[in-house]
C-alpha positions as CSV (number, residue, x, y, z in Angstrom):
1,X,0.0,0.0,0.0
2,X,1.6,3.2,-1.0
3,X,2.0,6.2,1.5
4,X,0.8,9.6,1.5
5,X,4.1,11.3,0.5
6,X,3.9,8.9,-2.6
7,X,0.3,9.8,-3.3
8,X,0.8,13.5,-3.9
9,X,4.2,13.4,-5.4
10,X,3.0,11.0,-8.2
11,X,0.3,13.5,-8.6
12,X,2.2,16.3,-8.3
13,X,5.3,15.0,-10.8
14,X,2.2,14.2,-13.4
15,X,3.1,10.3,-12.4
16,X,-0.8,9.6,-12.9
17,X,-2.8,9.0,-15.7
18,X,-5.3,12.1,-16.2
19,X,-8.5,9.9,-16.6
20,X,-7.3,8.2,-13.1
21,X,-6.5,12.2,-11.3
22,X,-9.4,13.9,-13.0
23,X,-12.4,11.4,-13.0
24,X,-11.5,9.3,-9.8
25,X,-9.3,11.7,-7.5
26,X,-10.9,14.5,-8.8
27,X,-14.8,13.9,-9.5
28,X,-15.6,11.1,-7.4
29,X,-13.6,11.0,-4.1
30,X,-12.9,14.6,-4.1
31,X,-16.8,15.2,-4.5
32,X,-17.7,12.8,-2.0
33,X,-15.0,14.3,0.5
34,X,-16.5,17.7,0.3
35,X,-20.5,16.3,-0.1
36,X,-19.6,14.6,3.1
37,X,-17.5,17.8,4.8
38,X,-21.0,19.9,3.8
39,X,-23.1,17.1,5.7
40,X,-21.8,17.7,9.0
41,X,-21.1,21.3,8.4
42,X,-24.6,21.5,8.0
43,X,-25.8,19.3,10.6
44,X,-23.6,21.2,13.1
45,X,-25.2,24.4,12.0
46,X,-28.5,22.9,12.4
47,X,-27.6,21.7,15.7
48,X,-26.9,24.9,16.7
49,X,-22.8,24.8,16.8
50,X,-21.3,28.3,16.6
51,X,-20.9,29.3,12.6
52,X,-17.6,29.6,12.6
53,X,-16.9,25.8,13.3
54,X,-19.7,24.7,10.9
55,X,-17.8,27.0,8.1
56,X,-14.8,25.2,9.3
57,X,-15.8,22.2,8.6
58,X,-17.0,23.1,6.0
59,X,-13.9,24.3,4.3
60,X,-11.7,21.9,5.5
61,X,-11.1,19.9,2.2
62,X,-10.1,23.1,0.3
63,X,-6.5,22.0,0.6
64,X,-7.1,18.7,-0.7
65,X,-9.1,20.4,-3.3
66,X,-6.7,23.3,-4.4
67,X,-4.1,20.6,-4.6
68,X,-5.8,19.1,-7.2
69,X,-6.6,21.7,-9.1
70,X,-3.1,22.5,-9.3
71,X,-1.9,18.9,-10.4
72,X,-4.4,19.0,-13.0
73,X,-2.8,22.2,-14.5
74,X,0.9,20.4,-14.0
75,X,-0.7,17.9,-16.6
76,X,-0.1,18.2,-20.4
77,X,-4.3,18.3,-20.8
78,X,-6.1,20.7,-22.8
79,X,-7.5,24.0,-21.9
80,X,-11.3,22.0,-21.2
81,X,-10.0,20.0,-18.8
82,X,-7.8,22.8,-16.7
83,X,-10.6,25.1,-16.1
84,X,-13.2,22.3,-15.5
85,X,-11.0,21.4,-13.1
86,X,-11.4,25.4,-11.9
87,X,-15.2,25.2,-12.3
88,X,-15.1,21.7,-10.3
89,X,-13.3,23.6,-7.4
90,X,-15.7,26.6,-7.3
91,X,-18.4,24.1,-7.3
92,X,-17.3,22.3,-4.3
93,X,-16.1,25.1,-2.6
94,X,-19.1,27.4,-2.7
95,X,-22.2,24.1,-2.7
C-alpha cells in the first residue's frame, strides 16, 4: 500500500494517468469528501454549533481540493480540462 508522500508526489510529478487524477481523484472522491465535509457542516449548523466551526468544517477539504486543481494544471491536458478542473473547485467550494 503506497504512503501519502507517494500519493501526492506522483500526482504532483504528473506520475498519474489524467482519466485516473481527473475522473476518480478529482470527480468522485474529491466530490464525496466535500459532499460529506457539507453534511456535517450543516448538521452542526442545524444543531446549533457556533458558525464559525460549521464553516470550518466546512472548508476543511479546500487544501485537498486546491491541490488538485493544481496537479491537473501540472498535466499536459487541454484547456477544457484545466478550467473544468477550476469550475469543479468553485463548485465544491461554494455548494
Amino acid at each position: 500500500m503506497p504512503d501519502a508522500t507517494g500519493f501526492f508526489s506522483a500526482r504532483w510529478r504528473a506520475q498519474v494517468p489524467m482519466r485516473v487524477l481527473f475522473w476518480r481523484d478529482m470527480v468522485l472522491v474529491g466530490t464525496l469528501i466535500n459532499v460529506l465535509a457539507t453534511g456535517i457542516a450543516l448538521a452542526m449548523a442545524a444543531s446549533g454549533v457556533d458558525m464559525a466551526w460549521a464553516a470550518a468544517v466546512h472548508f476543511t477539504p479546500l487544501p485537498y481540493n486546491l491541490f488538485l486543481v493544481g496537479a491537473v494544471w501540472r498535466q499536459p491536458v487541454s484547456p477544457v480540462q484545466r478550467w473544468a478542473s477550476v469550475g469543479w473547485l468553485a463548485l465544491v467550494t461554494l455548494v
